[in-house]
PAVEX-128746 format. One line per 10 residues: their letters; for each residue x, y, z of C-alpha. Coordinates in steps of 0.5 Angstrom, whole numbers. Layout:
! PAVEX-128746
A) X:Y:Z; ...
END
This chain:
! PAVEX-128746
XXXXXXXXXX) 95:-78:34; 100:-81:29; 101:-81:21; 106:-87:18; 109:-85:10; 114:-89:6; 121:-85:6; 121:-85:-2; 113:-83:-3; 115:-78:2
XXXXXXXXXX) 121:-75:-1; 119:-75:-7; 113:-70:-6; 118:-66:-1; 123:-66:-8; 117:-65:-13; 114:-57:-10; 121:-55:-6; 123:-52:-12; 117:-47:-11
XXXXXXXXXX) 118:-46:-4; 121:-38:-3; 128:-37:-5; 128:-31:0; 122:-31:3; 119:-24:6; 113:-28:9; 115:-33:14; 109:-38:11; 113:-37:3
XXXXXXXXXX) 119:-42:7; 115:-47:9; 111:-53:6; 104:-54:8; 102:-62:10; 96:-64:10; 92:-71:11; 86:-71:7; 83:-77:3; 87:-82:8
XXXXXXXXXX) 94:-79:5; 98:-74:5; 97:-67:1; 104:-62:0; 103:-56:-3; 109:-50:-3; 108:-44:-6; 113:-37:-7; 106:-33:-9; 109:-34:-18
XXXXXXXXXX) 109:-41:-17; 105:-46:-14; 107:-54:-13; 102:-59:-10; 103:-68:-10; 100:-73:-7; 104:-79:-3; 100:-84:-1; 101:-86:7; 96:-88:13
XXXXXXXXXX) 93:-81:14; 87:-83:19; 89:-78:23; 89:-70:22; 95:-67:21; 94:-59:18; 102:-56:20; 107:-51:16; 114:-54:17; 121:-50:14
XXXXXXXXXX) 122:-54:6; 130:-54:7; 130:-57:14; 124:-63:13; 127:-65:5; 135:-65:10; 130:-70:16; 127:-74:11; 133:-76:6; 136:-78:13
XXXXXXXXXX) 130:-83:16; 129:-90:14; 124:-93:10; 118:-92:14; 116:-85:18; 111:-82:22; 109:-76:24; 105:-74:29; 104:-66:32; 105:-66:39
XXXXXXXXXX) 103:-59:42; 107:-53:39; 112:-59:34; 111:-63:29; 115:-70:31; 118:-75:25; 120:-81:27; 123:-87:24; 126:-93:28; 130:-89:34
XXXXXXXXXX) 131:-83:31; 127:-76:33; 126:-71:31; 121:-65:33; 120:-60:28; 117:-52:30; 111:-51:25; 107:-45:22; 99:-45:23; 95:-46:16
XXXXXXXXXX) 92:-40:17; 98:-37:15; 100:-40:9; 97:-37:3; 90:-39:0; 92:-42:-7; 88:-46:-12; 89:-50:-19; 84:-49:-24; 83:-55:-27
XXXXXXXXXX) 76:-55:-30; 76:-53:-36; 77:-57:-42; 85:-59:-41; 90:-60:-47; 93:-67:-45; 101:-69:-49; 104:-76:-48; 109:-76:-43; 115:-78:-48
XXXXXXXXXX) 112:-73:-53; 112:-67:-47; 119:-69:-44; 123:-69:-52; 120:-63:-53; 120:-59:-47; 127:-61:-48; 129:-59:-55; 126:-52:-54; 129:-50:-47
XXXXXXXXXX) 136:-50:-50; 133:-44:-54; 131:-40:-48; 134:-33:-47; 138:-34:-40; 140:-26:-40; 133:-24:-39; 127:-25:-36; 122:-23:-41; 118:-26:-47
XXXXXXXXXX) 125:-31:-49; 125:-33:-43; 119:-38:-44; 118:-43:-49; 112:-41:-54; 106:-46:-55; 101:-46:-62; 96:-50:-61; 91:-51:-68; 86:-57:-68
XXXXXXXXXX) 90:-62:-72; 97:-60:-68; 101:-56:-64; 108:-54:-62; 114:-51:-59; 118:-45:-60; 124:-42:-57; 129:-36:-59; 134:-32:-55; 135:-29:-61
XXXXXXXXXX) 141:-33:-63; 138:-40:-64; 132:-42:-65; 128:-49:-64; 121:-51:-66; 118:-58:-65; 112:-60:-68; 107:-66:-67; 102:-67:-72; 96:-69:-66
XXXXXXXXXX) 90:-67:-66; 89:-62:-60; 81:-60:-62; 84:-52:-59; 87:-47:-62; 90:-41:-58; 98:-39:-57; 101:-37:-50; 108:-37:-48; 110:-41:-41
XXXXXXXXXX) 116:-39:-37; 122:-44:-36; 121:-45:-29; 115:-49:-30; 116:-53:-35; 123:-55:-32; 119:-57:-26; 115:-61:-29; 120:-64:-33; 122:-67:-26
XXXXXXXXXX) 117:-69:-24; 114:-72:-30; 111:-79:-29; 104:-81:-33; 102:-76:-39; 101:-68:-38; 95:-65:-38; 96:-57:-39; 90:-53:-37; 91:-46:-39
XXXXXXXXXX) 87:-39:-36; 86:-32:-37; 93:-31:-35; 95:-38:-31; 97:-45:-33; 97:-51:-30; 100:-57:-31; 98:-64:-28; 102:-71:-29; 101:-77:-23
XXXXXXXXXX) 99:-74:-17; 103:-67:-18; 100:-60:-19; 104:-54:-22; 101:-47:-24; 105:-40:-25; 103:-34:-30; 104:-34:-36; 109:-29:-40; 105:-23:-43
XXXXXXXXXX) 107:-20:-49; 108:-22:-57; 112:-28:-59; 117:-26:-65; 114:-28:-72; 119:-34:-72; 117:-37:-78; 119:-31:-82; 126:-32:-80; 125:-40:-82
XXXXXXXXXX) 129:-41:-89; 125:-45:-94; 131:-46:-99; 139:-48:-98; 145:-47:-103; 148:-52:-99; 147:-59:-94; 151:-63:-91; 149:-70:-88; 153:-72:-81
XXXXXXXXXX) 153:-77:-77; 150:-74:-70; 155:-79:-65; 161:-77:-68; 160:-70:-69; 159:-70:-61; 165:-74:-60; 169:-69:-65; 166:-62:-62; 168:-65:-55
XXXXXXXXXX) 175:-66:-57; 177:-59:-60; 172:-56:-54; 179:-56:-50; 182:-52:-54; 175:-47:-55; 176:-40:-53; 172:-40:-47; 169:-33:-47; 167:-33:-55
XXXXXXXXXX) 165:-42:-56; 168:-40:-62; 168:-46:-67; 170:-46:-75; 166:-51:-79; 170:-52:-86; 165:-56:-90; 169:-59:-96; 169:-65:-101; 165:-70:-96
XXXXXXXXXX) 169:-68:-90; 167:-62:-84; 173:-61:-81; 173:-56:-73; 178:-52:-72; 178:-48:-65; 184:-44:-62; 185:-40:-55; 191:-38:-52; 193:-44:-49
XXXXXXXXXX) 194:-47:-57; 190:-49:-63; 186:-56:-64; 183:-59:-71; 179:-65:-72; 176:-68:-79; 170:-72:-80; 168:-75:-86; 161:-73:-88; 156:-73:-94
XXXXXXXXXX) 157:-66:-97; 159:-64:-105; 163:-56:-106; 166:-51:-100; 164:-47:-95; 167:-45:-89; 163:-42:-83; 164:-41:-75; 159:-42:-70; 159:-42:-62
XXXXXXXXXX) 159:-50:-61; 155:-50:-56; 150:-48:-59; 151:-53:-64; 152:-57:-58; 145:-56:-54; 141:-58:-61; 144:-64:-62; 145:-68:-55; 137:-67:-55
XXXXXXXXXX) 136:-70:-61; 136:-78:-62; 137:-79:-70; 144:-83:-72; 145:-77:-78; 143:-70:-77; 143:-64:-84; 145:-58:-84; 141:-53:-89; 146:-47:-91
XXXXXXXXXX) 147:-41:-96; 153:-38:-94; 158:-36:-89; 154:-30:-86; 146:-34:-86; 143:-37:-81; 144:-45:-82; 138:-50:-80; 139:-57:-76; 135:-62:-77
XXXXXXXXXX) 135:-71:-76; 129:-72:-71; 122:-71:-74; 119:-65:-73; 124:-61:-71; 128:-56:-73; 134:-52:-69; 136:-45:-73; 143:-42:-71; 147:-36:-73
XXXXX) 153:-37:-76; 158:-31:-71; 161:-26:-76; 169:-27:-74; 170:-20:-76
END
């Protein structure tokens, strides 16, 4: 009894669950993915018991195919294969074949994998897809990466008429709105993880379906589910300044191209960067202990004000934007500084206090 599958339908189903797959895995079942035919195709689903990954590929799957086999060996097998495989289970094996090429695969019965289920009736919240991936993007930049707690995830508000996005790692800050109806209401903050995977995977619109303590994402034929972040997300639009003493209007591309020159000579631990804003140029200075760098752009900005950041932080807020010109809200050398150009969103940073 065999099952033929194309090698890039497959593939692309082994890539989108792997990364729920156990990085250590204390059951051996936690390594695997489980195949299965079903429907006349083929369902994949990985799980490391906090997140859970299933996808579709379309195959002819007449046949019954109900097996765990190790994640790393099948991905590494099937990258290796050519267009058409077909996989059989032959005794105690999984054999994958493709052309002259064989290999037999050691498997794990299903009984042994974990029981995982999607949530997936109650009424979803769908997001267009260009709208999911700018957003997601814009605010995972702002994700805390040193913990592992509330500012690791990204805040979701959710109201009748809008909804949007929120991160902090209590030195910068982004919030993405967008004015579409949602007919919900509710707040919950979704670990990175999650949204990094279905970023990844994302082929049609987003469908999020959120539960008591769990979140579940459906895009295509792709499933991703994890728990939600528990806790109370900052009261970030106290920290928002609603009024600035200075702005500065900068042509985005080049103070990418600008900050990416005087980078070489950045200090590598601090990023530290002064931003000189005066009389219609922003000029960047860096120094190291290999020597000094200094670049000078011409901007909109009437008076003074010197300022210092770290780069990267300016850096991540506006490679995720799309806009020609960017304005930076200011109100003094030590105050948090807004960012904004693409409509809907702001990113807040603070300043670095050199002294």
């Amino acid at each position: 009894m065999t099952v033929t599958v194309q090698k890039d339908a497959f593939s692309n189903a082994i890539r989108a669950v792997k990364t729920s797959v156990a990085k250590i895995a204390l059951q051996p079942a936690l390594s695997t993915i489980h195949i299965k035919s079903e429907n006349g195709g083929l369902t994949l689903t990985a799980t490391d018991l906090e997140t859970t990954a299933r996808a579709v590929c379309e195959a002819n799957a007449t046949d019954p195919i109900d097996v765990c086999v190790n994640a790393n060996s099948l991905d590494s097998i099937v990258a290796r294969l050519n267009d058409l495989i077909t996989l059989e289970v032959k005794e105690a094996k999984l054999l994958v074949k493709s052309g002259k090429t064989k290999f037999e695969m050691l498997f794990i019965q299903p009984d042994d994998f974990p029981q995982v289920t999607f949530e997936t009736t109650n009424n979803g919240i769908t997001i267009s897809k260009n709208d999911f991936i700018s957003g997601v993007n814009k605010a995972l930049v702002s994700t805390s990466a040193e913990v592992q707690g509330i500012l690791s995830g990204v805040c979701f508000t959710f109201s009748n008429d809008c909804y949007e996005l929120a991160s902090t790692d209590g030195n910068r800050l982004s919030q993405i709105k967008f004015a579409t109806p949602i007919g919900q209401e509710g707040q919950v903050v979704i670990p990175k993880k999650i949204l990094q995977d279905v970023i990844r995977n994302v082929g049609e619109d987003v469908s999020i379906f959120l539960n008591d303590k769990t979140v579940v994402f459906q895009t295509g034929t792709c499933l991703f589910k994890q728990n939600l972040l528990s806790g109370k997300f900052p009261d970030y639009v106290k920290l928002l300044p609603t009024t600035f003493e200075h702005r500065a209007i900068v042509d985005r591309n080049d103070l990418l191209h600008s900050l990416d020159r005087v980078a070489v000579m950045c200090d590598e631990k601090s990023n530290l960067t002064i931003f000189n804003f005066k009389d219609g140029e922003l000029h960047l200075n860096t120094a190291s202990e290999n020597g000094t760098a200094e670049d000078t752009l011409e901007i909109s900005f009437d008076g003074e004000l010197k300022i210092a950041f770290n780069y990267r932080f300016i850096l991540d807020a506006i490679k995720t934007m799309s806009s020609e010109t960017i304005e930076f809200g200011m109100n003094g050398a030590l105050s948090a500084c807004c960012i904004t150009g693409d409509e809907g969103y702001l990113a807040l940073i603070m300043p670095v206090n050199k002294r």
